[in-house]
ROVOTOR-675406 format. One line per field, with one value per atom (N, C-alpha, C): residue number from 1; residue in one letter; atom name; x, y, z. Coordinates in steps of 0.2 Angstrom, whole numbers, plus 5000, padded with zeros to 4 digits. Each point is the difference from the previous one (the first is absolute). Example, Ala and Ser with C-alpha at 12.3 -4.5 7.8 and 13.67 -1.06 7.14 Angstrom:
seq	[1	1	1	2	2	2] .
type	[A	A	A	S	S	S] .
atom	[N	CA	C	N	CA	C] .
xx	[5066	4996	5004	4998	5004	4996] .
yy	[4972	5006	5006	5005	5006	5005] .
zz	[5039	5000	5000	4996	5001	5003] .
//
This chain:
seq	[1	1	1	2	2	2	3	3	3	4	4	4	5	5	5	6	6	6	7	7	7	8	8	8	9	9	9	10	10	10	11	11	11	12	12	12	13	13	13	14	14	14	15	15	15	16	16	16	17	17	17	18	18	18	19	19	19	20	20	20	21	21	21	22	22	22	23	23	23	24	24	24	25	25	25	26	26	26	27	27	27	28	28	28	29	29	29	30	30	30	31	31	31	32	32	32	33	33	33	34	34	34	35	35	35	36	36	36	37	37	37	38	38	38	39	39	39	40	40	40	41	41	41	42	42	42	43	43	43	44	44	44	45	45	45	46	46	46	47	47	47	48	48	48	49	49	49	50	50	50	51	51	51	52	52	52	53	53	53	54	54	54	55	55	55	56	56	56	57	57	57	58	58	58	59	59	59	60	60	60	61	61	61	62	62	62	63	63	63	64	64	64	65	65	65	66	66	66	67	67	67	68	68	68	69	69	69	70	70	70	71	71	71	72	72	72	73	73	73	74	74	74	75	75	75	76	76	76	77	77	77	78	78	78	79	79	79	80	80	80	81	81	81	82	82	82	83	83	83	84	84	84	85	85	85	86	86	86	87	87	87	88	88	88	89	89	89	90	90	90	91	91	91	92	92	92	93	93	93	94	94	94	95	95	95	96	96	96	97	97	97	98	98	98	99	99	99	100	100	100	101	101	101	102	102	102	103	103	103	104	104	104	105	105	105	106	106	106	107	107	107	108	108	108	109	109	109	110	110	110	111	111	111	112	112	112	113	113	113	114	114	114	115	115	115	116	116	116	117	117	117	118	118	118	119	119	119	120	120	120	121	121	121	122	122	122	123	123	123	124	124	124	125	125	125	126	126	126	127	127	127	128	128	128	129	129	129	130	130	130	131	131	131	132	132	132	133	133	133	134	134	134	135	135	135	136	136	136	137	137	137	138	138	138	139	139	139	140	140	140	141	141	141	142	142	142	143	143	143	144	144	144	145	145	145	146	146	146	147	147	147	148	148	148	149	149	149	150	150	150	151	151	151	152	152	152	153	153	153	154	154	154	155	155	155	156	156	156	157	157	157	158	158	158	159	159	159	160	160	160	161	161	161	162	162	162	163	163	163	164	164	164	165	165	165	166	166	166	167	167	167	168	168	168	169	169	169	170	170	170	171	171	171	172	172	172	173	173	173	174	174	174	175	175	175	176	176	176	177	177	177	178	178	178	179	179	179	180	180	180	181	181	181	182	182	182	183	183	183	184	184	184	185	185	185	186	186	186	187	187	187	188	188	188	189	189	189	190	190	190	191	191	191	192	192	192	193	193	193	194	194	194	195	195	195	196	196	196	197	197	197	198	198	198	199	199	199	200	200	200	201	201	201	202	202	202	203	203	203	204	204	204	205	205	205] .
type	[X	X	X	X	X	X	X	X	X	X	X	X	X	X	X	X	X	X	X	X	X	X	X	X	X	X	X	X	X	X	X	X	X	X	X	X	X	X	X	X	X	X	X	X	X	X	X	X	X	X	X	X	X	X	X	X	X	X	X	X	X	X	X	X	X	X	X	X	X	X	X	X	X	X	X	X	X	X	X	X	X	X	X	X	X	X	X	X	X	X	X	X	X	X	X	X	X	X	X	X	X	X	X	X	X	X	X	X	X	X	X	X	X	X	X	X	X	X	X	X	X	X	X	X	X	X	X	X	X	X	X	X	X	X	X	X	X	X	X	X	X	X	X	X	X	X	X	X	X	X	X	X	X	X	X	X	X	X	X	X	X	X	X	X	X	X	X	X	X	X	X	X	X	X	X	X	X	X	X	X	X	X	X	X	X	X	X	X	X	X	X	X	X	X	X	X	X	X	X	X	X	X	X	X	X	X	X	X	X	X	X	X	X	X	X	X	X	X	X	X	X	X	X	X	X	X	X	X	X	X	X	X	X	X	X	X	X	X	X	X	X	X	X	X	X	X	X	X	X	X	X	X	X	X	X	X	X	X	X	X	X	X	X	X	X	X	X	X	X	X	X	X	X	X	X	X	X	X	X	X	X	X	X	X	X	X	X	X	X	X	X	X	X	X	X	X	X	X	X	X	X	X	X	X	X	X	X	X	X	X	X	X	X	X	X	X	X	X	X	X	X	X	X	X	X	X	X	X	X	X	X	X	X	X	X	X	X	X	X	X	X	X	X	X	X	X	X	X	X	X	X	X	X	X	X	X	X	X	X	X	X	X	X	X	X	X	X	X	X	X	X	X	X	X	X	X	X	X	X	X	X	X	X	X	X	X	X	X	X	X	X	X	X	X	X	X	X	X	X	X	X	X	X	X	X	X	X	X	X	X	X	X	X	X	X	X	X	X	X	X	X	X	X	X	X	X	X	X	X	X	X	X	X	X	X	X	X	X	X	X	X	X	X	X	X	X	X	X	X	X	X	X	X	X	X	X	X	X	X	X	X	X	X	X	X	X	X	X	X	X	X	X	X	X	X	X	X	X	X	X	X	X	X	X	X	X	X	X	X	X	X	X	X	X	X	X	X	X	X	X	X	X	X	X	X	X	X	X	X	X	X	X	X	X	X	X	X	X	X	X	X	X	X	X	X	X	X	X	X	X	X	X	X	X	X	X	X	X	X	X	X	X	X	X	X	X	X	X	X	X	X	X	X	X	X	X	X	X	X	X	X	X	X	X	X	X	X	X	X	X	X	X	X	X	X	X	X	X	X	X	X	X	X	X	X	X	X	X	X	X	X	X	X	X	X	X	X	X	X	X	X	X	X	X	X	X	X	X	X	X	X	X	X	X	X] .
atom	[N	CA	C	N	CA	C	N	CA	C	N	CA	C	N	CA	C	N	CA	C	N	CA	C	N	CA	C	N	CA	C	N	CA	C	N	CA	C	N	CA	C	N	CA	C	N	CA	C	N	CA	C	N	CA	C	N	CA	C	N	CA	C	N	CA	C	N	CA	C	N	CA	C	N	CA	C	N	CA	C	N	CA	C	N	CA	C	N	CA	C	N	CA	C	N	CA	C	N	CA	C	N	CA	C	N	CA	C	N	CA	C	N	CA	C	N	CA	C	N	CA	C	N	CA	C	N	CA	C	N	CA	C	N	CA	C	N	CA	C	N	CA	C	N	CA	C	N	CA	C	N	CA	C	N	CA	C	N	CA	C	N	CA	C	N	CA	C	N	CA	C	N	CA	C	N	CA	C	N	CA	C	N	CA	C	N	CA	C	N	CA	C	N	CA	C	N	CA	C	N	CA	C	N	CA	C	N	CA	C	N	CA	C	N	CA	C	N	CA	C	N	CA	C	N	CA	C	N	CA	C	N	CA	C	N	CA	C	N	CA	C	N	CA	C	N	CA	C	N	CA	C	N	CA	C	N	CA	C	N	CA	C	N	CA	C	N	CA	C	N	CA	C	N	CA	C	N	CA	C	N	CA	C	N	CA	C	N	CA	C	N	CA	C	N	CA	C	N	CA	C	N	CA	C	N	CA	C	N	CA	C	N	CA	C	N	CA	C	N	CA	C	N	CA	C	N	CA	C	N	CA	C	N	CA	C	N	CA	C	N	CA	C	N	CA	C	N	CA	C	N	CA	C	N	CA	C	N	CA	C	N	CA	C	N	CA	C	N	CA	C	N	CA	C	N	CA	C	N	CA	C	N	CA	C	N	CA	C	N	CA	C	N	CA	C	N	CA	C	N	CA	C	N	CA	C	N	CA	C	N	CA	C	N	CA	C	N	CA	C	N	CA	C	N	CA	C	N	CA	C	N	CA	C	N	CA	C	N	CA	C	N	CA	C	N	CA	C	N	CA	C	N	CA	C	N	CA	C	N	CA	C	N	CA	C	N	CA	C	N	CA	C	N	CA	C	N	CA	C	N	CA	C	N	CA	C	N	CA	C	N	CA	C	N	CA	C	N	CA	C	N	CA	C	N	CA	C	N	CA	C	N	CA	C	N	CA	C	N	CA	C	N	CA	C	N	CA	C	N	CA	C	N	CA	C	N	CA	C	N	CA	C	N	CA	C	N	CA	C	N	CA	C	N	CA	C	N	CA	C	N	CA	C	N	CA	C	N	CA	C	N	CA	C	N	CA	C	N	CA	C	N	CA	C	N	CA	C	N	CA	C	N	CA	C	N	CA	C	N	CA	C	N	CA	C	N	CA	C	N	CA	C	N	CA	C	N	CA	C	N	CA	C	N	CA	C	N	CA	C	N	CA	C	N	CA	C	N	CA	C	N	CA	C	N	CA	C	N	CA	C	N	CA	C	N	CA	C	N	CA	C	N	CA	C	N	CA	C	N	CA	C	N	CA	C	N	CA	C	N	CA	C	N	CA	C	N	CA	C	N	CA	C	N	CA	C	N	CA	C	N	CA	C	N	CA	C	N	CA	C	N	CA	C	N	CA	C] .
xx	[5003	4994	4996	4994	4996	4998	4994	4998	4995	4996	4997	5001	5007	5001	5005	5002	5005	4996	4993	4994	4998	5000	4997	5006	5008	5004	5000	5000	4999	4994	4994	4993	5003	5005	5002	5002	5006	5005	4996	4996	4997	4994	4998	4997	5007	5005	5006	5000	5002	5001	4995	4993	4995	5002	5000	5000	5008	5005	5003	5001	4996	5000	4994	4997	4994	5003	5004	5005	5004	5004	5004	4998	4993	4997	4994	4999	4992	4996	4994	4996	4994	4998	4994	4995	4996	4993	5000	5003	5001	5001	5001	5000	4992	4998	4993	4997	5002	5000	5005	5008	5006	5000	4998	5003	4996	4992	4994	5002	5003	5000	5005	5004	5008	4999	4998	4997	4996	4995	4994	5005	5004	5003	5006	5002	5005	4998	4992	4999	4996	4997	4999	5005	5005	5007	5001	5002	5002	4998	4993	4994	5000	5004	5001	5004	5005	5003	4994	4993	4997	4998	5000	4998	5007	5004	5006	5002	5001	4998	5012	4999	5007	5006	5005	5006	5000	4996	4999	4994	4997	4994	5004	5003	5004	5005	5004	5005	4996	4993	4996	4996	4999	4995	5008	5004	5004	5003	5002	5002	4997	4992	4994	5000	5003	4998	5005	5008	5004	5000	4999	4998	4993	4996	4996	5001	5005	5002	5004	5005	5007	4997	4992	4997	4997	4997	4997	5007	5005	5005	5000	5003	5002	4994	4994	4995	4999	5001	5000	5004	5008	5006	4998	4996	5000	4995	4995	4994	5002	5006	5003	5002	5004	5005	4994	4997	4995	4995	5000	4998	5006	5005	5005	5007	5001	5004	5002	5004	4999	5004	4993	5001	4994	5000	4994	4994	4994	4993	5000	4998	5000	4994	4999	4993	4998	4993	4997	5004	5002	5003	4993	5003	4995	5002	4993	5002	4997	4993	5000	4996	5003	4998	4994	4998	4992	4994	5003	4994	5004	5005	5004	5005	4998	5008	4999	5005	5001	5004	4998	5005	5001	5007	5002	5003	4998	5003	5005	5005	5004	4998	5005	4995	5007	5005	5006	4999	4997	4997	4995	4996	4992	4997	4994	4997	4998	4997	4997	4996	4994	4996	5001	5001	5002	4992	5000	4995	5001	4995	4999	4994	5001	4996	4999	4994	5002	4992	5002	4992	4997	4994	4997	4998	4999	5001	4992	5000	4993	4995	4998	4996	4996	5006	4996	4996	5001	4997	4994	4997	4993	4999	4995	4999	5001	5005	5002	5005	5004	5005	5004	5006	5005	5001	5002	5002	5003	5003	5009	4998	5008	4998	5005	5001	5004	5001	5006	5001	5004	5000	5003	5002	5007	5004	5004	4997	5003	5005	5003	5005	5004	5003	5002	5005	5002	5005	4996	4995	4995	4997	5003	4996	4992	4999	4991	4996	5006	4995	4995	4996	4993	5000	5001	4998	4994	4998	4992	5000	4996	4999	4995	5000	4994	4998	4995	4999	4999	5003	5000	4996	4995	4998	5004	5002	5001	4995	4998	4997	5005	4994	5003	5000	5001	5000	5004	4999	5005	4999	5005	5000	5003	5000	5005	5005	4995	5001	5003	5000	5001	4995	5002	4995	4998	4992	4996	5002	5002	5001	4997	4995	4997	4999	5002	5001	4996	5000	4997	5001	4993	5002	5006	5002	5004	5008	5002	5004	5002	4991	5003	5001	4999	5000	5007	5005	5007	5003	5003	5001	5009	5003	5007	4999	4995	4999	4997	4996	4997	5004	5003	5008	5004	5001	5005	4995	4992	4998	5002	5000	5000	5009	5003	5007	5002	4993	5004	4997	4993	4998	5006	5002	5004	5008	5002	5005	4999	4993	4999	4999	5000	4996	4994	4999	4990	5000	4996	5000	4991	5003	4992	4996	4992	4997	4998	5002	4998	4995	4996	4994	5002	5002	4999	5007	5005	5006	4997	4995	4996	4996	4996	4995	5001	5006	5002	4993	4994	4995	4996	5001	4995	5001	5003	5000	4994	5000	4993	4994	5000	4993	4995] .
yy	[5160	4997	5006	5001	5004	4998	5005	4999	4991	4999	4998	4991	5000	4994	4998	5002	5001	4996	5003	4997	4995	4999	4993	4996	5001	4994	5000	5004	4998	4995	5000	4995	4995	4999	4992	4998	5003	5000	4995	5003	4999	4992	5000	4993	4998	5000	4995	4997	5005	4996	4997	5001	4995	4995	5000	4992	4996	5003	4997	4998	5004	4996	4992	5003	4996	4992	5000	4996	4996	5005	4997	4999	5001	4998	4997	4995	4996	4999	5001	5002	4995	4996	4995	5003	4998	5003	5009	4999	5011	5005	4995	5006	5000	4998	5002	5007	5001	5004	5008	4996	5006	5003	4995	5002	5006	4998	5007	5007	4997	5005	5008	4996	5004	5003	4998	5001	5008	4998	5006	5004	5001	5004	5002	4998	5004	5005	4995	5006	5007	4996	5007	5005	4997	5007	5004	4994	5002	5007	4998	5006	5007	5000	5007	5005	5000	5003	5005	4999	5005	5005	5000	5004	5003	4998	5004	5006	5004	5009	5002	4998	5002	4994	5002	4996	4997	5001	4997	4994	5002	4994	4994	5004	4992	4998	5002	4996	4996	5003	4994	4994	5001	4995	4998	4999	4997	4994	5007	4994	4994	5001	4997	4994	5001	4995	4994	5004	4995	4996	5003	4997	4993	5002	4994	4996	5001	4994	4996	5004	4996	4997	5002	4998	4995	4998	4995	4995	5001	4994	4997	5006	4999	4996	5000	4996	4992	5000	4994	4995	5005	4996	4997	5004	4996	4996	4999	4998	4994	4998	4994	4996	5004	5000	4997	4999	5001	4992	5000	4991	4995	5002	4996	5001	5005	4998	4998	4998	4999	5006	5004	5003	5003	5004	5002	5000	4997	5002	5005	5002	5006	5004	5005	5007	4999	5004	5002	5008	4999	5003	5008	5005	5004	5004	4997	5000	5006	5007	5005	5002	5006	5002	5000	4996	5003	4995	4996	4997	4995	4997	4992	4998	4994	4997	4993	4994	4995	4996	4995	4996	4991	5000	4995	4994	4995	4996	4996	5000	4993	4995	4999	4992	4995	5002	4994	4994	5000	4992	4999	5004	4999	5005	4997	5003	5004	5007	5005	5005	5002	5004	5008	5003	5006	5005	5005	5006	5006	5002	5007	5004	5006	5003	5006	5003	5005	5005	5005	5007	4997	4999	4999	5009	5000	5007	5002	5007	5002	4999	4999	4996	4996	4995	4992	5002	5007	5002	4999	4999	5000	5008	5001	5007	4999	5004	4999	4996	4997	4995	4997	5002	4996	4994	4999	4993	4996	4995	4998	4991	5000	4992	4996	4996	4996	4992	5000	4993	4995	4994	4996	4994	5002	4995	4994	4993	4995	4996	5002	5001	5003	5004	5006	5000	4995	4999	5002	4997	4996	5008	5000	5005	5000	4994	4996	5003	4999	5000	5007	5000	5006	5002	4996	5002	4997	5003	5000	5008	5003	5007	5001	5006	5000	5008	5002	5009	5001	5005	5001	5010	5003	5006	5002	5004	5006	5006	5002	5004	5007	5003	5009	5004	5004	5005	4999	5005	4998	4994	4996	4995	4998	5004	5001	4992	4996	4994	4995	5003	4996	4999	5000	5000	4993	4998	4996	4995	4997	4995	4993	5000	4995	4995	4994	4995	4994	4995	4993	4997	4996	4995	4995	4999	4993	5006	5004	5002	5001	5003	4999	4995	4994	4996	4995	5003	4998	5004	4997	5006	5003	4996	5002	5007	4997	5005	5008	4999	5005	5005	4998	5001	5003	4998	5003	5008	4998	5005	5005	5000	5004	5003	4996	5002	5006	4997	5005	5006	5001	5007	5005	4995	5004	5003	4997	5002	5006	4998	5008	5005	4998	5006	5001	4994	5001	4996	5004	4994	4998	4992	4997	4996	5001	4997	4993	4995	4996	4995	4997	4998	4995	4997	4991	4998	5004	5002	5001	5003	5002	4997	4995	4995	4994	4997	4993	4996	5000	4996	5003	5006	5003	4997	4997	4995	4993	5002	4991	5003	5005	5004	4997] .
zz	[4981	5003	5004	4999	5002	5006	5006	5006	4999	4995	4999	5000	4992	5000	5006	5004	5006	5006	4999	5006	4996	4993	4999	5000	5001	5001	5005	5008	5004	5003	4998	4999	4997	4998	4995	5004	5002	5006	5006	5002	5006	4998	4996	4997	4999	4997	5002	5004	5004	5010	4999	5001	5003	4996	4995	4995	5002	5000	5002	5008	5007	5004	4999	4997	4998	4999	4993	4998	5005	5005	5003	5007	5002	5008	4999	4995	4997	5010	4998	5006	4999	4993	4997	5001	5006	5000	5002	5002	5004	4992	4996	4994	5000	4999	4999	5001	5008	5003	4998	5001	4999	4992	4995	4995	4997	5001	4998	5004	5007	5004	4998	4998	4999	4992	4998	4991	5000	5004	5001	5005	5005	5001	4999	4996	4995	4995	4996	4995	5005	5003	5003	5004	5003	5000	4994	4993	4994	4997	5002	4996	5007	5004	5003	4997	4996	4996	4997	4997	4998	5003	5009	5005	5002	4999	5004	4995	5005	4998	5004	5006	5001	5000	5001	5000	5007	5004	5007	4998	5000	4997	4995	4995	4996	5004	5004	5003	5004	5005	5003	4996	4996	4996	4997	4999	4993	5009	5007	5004	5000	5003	5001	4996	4991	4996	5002	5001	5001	5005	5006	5005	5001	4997	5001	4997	4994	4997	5002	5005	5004	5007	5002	5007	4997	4994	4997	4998	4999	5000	5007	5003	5006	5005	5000	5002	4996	4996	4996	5001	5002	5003	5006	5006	5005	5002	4993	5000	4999	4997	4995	5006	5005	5002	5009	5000	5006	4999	4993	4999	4998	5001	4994	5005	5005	5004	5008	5003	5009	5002	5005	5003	5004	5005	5004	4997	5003	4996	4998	4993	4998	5000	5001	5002	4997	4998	4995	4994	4996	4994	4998	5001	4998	4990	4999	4992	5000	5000	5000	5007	5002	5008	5002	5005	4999	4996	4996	4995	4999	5000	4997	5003	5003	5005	4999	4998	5000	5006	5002	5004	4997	4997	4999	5003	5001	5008	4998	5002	4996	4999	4995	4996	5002	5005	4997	5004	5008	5002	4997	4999	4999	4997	4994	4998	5006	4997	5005	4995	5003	4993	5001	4993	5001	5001	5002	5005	4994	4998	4994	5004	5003	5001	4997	4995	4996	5000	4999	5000	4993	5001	4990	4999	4992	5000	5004	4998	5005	4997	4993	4999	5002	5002	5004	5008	5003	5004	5000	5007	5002	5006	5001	5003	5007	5003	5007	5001	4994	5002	4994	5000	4995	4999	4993	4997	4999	5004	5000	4999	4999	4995	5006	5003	5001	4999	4996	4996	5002	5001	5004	4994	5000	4994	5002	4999	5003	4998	4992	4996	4998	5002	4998	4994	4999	4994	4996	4998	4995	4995	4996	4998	4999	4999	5000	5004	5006	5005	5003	5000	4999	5007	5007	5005	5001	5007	5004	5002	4998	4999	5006	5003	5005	4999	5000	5001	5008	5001	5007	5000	5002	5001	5004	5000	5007	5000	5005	5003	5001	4996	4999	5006	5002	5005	5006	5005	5007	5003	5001	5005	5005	5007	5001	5004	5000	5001	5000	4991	4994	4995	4993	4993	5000	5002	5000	4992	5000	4991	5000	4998	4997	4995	5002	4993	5001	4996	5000	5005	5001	5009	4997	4994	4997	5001	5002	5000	5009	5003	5008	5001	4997	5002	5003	4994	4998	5004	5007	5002	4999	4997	4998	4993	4997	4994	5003	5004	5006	5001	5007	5003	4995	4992	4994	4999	5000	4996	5005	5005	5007	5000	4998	5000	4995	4994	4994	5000	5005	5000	5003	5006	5006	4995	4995	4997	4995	4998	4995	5003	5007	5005	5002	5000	5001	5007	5003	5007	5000	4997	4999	5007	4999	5005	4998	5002	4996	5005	4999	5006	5000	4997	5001	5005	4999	5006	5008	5000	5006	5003	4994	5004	4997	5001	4997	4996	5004	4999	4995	4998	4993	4994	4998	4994	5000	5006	5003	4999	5001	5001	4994] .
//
């Protein structure tokens, strides 16, 4: 077996893992999200093979591959594991650094709606400020279930106070949903400003 078909049964390999954590940690509505996610970066590792020039580069791109597929189980298991089992509220789950982090709340007393907070590509960008989507799912078994979607802006440049985010009054409104968006910036690493935090009464205005 050559260098070639070698890297393409590893790329199998690694969609194995996903499907089969897929298979054994069902997530309902979050595939929507996990399934396109992990798909598009697989193929995109797969196709590093055509750049790699030294035996350093492959070892890194073939580790990379294996790896995200065993971090995409291994997230899946505690995603499973976060609605379906009793044990401490669980955090928000960081699915890619920087741009994707989910938090799943237990469901075993009581329904509890699951938190998607994720980068839309830079496309969805408007000038001076990025485009992020936050999704509030109030079934999360359900694979039906579509959510309530909110777009939230961030504001580009220095802040040193924190990055100014703005969203719809129907979401400052809610202030549990609010409080989540705020928690999930603070996990990717973004320290957000969020106004309606600051002036309780801005939603009346």
């Amino acid at each position: 077996m050559d260098l070639v078909d070698s890297y393409q049964a590893l790329c199998r390999g690694a969609l194995l893992v996903a499907e089969s954590a897929e298979d054994a940690y069902r997530l309902g509505a979050l595939d929507r999200f996990l399934k396109p996610w992990i798909r598009e970066r697989l193929d995109r590792l797969g196709s590093l093979l055509e750049s790699c020039d030294t035996r350093r580069e492959l070892a890194e791109d073939t580790r990379r591959l294996a790896t995200t597929a065993a971090g995409y189980s291994h997230l899946r298991n505690e995603l499973f594991s976060d609605v379906h089992h009793t044990r401490p509220e669980p955090p928000w789950r960081i699915v890619e650094t920087g741009t994707f982090a989910i938090r799943a709340q237990s469901g075993v007393l009581l329904e509890q709606p699951t938190f998607v907070l994720r980068r839309l590509a830079a496309a969805a960008d408007v000038p001076g400020a990025a485009t992020w989507e936050f999704t509030v799912i109030d079934n999360p078994s359900d694979a039906g279930d579509t959510g309530t979607s909110f777009v939230a802006m961030i504001s580009n440049g220095d802040h040193p106070g924190g990055v100014p985010v703005q969203v719809a009054k129907e979401l400052e409104t809610n202030r549990a949903w609010y409080q989540q968006l705020g928690h999930g910036f603070y996990a990717l690493g973004i320290t957000p400003f969020l106004p309606a935090i600051y002036d309780p009464d801005r939603h009346r205005k």
